[in-house]
C-alpha positions as CSV (number, residue, x, y, z in Angstrom):
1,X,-13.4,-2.1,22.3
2,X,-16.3,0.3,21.4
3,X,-13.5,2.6,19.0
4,X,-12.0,-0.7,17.3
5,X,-16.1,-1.6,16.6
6,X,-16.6,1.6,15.1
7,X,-13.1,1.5,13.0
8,X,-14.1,-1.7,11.4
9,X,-17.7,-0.2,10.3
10,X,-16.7,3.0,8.9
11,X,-17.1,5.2,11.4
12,X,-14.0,6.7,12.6
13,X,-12.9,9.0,15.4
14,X,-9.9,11.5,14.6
15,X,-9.2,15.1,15.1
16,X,-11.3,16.0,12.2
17,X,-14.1,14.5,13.4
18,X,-15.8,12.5,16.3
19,X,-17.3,9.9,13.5
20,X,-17.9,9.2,10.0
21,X,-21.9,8.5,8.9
22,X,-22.3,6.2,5.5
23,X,-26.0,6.8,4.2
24,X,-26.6,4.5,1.3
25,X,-29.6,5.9,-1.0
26,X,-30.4,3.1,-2.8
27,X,-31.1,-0.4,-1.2
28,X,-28.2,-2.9,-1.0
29,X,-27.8,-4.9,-3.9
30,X,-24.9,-7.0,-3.4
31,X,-22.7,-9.1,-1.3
32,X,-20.6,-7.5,1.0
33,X,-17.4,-9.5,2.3
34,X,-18.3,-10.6,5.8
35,X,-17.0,-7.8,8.4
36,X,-14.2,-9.6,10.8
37,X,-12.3,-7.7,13.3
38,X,-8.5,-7.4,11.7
39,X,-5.1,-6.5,12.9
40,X,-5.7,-3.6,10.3
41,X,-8.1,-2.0,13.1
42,X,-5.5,-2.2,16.0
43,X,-2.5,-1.6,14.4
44,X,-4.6,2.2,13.4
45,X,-5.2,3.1,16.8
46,X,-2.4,1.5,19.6
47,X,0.2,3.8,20.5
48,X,4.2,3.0,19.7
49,X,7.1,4.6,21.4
50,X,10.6,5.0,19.4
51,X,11.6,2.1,20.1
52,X,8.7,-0.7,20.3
53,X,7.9,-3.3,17.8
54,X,5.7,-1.7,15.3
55,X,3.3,-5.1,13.9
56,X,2.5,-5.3,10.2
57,X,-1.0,-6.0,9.4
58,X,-1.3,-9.5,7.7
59,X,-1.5,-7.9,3.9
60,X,0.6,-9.0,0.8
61,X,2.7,-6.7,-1.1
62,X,1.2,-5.1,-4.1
63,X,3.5,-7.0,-7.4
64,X,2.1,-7.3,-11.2
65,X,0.7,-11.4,-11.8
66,X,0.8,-13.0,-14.7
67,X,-3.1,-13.2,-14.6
68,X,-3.2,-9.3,-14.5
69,X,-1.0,-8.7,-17.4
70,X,-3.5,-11.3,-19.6
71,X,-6.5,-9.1,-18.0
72,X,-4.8,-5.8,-19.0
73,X,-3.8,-6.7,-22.6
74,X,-7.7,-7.8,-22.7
75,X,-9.0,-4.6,-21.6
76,X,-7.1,-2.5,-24.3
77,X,-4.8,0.2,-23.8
78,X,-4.5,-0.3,-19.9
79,X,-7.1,2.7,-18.8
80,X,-8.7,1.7,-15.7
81,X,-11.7,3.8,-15.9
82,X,-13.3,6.8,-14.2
83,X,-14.7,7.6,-10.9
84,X,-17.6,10.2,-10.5
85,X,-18.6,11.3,-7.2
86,X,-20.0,14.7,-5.4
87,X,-19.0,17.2,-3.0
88,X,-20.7,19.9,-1.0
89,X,-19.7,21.3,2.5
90,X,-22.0,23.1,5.1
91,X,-20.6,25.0,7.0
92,X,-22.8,25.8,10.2
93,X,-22.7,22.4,10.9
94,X,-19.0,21.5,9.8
95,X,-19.6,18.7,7.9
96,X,-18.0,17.3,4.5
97,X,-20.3,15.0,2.4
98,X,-18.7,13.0,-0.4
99,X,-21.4,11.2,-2.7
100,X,-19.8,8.5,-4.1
101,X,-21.8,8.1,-7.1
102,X,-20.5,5.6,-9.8
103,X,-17.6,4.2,-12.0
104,X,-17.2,4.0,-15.6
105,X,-15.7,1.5,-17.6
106,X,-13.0,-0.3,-15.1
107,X,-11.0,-3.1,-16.1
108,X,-12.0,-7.2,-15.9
109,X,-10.3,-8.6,-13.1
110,X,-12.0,-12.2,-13.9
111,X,-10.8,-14.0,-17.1
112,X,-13.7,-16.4,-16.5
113,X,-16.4,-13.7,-16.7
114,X,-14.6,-10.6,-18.0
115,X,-16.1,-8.5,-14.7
116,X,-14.7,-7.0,-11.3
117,X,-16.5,-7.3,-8.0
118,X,-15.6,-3.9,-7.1
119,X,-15.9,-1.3,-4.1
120,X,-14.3,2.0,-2.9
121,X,-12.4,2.6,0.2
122,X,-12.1,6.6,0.9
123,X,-9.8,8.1,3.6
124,X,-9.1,11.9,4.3
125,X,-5.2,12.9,4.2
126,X,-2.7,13.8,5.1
127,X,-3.8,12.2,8.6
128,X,-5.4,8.7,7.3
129,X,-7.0,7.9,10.1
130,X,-10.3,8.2,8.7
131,X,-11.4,4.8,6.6
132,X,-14.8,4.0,5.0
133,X,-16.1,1.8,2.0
134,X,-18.8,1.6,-0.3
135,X,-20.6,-2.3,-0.8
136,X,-19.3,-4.0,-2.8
137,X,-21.2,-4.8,-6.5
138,X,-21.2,-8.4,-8.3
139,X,-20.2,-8.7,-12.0
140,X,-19.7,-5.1,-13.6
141,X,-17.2,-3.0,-14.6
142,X,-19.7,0.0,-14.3
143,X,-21.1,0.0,-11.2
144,X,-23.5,2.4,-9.4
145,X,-23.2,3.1,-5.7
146,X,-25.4,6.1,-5.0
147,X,-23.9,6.2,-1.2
148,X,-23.3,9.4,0.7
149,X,-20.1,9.8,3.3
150,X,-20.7,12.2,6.1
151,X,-17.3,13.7,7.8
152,X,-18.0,16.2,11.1
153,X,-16.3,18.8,12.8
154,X,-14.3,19.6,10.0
155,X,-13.7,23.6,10.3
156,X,-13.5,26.0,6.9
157,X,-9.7,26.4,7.7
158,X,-8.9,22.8,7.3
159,X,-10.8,22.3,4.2
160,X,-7.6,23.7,1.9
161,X,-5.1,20.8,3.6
162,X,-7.5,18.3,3.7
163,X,-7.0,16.0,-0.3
164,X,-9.6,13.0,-0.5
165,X,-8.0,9.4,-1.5
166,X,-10.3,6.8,-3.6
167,X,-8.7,3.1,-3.9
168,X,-10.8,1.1,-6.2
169,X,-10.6,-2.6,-5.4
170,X,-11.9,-5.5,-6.8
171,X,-13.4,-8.0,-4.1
172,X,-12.0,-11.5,-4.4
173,X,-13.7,-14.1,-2.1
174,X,-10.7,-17.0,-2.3
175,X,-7.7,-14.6,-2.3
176,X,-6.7,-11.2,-2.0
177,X,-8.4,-8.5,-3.2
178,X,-6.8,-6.6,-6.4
179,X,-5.9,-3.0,-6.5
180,X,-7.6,-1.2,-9.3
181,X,-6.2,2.1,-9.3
182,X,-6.6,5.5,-7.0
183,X,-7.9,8.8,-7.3
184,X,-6.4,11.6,-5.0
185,X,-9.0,14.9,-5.4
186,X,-7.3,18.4,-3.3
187,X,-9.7,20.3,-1.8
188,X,-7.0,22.8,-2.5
189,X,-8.6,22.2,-6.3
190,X,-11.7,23.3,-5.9
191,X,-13.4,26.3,-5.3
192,X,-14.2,26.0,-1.2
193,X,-16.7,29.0,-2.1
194,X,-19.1,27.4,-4.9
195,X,-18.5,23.8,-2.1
196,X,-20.0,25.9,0.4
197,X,-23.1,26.8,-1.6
198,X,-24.2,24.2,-2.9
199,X,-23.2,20.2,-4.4
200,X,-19.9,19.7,-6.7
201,X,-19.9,17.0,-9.4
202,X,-17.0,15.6,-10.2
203,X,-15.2,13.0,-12.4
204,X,-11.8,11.7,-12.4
205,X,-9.7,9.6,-14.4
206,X,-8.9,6.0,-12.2
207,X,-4.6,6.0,-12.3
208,X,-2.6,3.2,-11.5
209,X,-0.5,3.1,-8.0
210,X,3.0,2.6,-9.6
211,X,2.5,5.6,-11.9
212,X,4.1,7.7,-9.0
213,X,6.8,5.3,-8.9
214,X,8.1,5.5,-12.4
215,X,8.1,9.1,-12.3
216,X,10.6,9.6,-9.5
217,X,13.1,6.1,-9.5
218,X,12.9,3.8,-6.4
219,X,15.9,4.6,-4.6
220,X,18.9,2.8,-3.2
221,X,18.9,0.5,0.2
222,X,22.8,0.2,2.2
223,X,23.1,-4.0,3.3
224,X,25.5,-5.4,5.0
225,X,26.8,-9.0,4.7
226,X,28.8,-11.4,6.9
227,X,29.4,-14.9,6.1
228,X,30.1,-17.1,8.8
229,X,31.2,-20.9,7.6
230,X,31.8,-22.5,10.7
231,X,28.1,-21.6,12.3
232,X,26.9,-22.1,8.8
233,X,24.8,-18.8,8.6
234,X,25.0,-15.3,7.0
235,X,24.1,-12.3,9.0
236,X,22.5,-9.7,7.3
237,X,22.1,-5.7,8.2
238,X,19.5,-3.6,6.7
239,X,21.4,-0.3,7.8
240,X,19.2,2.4,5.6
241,X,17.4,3.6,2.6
242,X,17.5,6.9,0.6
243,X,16.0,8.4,-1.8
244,X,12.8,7.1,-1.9
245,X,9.7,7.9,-4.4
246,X,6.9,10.0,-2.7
247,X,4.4,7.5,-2.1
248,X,1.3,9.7,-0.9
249,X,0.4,13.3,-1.5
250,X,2.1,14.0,2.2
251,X,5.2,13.8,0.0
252,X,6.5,10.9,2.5
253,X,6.2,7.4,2.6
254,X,6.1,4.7,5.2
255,X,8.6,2.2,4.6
256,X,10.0,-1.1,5.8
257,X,12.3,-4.5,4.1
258,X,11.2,-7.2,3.9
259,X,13.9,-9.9,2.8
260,X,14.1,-13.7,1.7
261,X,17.2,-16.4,2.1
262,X,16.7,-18.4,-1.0
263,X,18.2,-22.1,-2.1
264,X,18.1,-23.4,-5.2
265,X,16.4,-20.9,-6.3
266,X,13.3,-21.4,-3.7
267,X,12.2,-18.9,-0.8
268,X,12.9,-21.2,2.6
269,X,13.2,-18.3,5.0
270,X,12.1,-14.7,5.9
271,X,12.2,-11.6,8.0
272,X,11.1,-8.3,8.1
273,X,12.3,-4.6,10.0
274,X,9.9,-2.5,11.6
275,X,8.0,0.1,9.5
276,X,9.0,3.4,9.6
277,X,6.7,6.4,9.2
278,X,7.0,9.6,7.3
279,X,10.4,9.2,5.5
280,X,11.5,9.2,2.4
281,X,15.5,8.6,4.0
282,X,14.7,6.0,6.8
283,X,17.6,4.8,9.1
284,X,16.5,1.1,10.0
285,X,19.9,-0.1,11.6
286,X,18.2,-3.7,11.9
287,X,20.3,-7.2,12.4
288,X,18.7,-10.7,11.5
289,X,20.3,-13.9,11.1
290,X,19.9,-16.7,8.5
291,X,20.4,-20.2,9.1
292,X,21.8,-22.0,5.7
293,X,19.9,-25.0,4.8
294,X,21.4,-28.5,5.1
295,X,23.4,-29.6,2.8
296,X,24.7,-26.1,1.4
297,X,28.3,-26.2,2.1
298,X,28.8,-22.4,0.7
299,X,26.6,-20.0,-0.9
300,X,27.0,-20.8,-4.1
301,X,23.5,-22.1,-4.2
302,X,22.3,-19.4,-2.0
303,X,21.0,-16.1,-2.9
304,X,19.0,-12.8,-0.8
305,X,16.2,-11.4,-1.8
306,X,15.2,-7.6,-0.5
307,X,12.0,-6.1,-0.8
308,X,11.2,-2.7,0.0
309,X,8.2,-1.7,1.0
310,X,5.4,0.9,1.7
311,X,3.2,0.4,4.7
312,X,-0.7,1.8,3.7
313,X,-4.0,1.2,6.0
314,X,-6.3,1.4,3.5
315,X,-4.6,-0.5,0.8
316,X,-2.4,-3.6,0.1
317,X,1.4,-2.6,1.0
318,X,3.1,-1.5,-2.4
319,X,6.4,-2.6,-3.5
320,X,8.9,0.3,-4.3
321,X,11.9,-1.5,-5.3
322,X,13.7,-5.0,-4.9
323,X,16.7,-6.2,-4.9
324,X,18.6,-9.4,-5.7
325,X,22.3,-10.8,-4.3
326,X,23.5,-13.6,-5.0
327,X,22.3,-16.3,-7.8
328,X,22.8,-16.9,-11.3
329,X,21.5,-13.5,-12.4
330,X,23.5,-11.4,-10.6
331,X,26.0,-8.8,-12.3
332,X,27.1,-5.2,-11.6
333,X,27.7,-4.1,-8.0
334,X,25.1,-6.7,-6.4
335,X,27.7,-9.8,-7.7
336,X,30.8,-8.0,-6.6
337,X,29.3,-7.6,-3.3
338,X,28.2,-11.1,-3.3
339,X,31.5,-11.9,-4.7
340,X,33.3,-9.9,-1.8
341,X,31.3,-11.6,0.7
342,X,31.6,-15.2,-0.6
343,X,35.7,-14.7,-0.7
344,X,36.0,-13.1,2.5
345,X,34.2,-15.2,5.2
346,X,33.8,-13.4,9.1
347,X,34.1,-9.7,7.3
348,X,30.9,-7.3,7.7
349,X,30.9,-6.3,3.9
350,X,28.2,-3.3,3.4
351,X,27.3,-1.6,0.1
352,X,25.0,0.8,-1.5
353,X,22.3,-0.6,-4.1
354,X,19.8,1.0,-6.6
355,X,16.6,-0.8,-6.3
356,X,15.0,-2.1,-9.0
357,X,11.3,-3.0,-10.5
């Protein structure tokens, strides 16, 4: 109880070091969202074997709204600011201290107001299992925070591996809060010397989370399909993935499916496989059954909806790719498979597919 306490304020034990310390240096100034204990904090630190359930924390994929393409167009050419923030690292003690000092021009995430609430979640990689925030400031797009983040028992030889991850959010009291953008700053950068002498300032441009994305393609994901008329149900497999975009500077990802059964064009089922870590290839071999709705003597009214994700503790999971069978829409090798299924009830029909924004 006393660890999962300490999680959810900041201060977290890992092999780096036995705690984090926040010391703000300016009075608080702002609301901060009340502090509730989460799934988030016990997901982070129970144990899984191979085989065992892993839960997903109760977060919402990451996918563009209509409200943040109006906000976007609003704010100009799409920049989402800068971060500025210092370093320094003393070495008889084995400590890291990261000033997180301000942000510069970030986007509006309120029509209404044409502001952000927004904060800063920092974790150390590649082992992310160290998570603390700034408060969170009311009404700006350049806020100052002026707080200091304390890290011990980190040695000089684990400075070089060590790269520091900064997710900009904006708070948002009646729904979920929006993803900003992220800075990744390798100490591998920077010269550990000068760190060790005295305090680095530093600035860095605020990029978006599906820049990586673009830059590498999404992958494919191998389905397979069985449609059973007399039980009135389809049985799907989510066999594996491949291919997938580098989602963190680990070069891995952690993914998992997520998948909808839709009629008439509206969502009226779900399931989900378990997440699996580190992989870029993952072998999910997973079954699941779907019911068809009353009244739908065949699929033509049905359709399947696959979304892949990636699993992150410190921010909202992140869509890599989706992917569509069945429906008016479909063409290509997603409607032949569809096709192939509809025409040949009781067959297990399985195919490769390129996932798509």
């Amino acid at each position: 109880m006393c660890t999962q306490l300490m999680w959810l304020r900041g201060k977290q034990p890992n092999r780096y070091s036995p705690s984090a310390r926040i010391s703000p240096r300016n009075s608080p100034t702002s609301e901060q969202p009340p502090a509730q204990p989460s799934a988030e904090g016990v997901v982070a630190v129970k144990m899984h074997t191979e085989n065992e359930c892993v839960p997903l924390p109760p977060k919402e994929e990451t996918e563009p709204s209509e409200k943040s393409k109006v906000l976007q167009e609003q704010n100009g050419s799409g920049k989402l600011g800068q971060l500025f923030f210092k370093l320094r690292y003393k070495k008889e003690k084995s400590i890291l201290i990261v000033s997180v000092l301000k942000c510069r021009n970030l986007p509006a995430k309120d029509a209404s107001t044409g502001n952000c609430d927004p904060y800063i979640k920092l974790q150390l990689l590649p082992d992310k299992q160290h998570k603390v925030k700034t408060r969170v400031l009311r009404k700006t797009r350049n806020p100052i925070y002026d707080e200091d983040f304390t890290f011990y028992g980190i040695n000089t030889n684990q400075l070089q591996s060590i790269t520091l991850h900064f997710a900009v959010l904006s708070f948002d009291r009646y729904s979920r809060d929006d993803i900003i953008g992220e800075v990744f700053a390798p100490l591998s950068s920077i010269d550990l010397a000068h760190l060790e002498n005295q305090q680095i300032s530093l600035c860095r441009d605020i990029q978006p989370r599906s820049m990586k994305i673009r830059s590498q393609g999404r992958g494919e994901l191998l389905v397979s399909l069985c449609w059973q008329p007399a039980a009135n149900r389809i049985t799907v497999v989510v066999l594996k993935a491949r291919n997938l975009p580098k989602m963190d500077v680990t070069g891995l990802a952690d993914p998992y499916v997520k998948m909808y059964l839709l009629y008439n064009g509206q969502r009226v089922a779900k399931k989900k496989t378990h997440v699996k870590k580190r992989t870029l290839n993952p072998v999910f071999n997973e079954s699941f059954v779907f019911e068809i709705p009353n009244g739908a003597d065949s699929l033509a009214n049905i359709s399947l909806e696959f979304l892949l994700l990636d699993w992150d503790r410190v921010t909202k999971n992140e869509v890599i790719g989706r992917l569509e069978l069945g429906g008016a829409k479909n063409t290509g090798p997603a409607l032949h498979h569809w096709n192939e299924v509809c025409n040949s009830p009781r067959r297990q029909i399985a195919e490769w597919h390129k996932l798509r924004e």
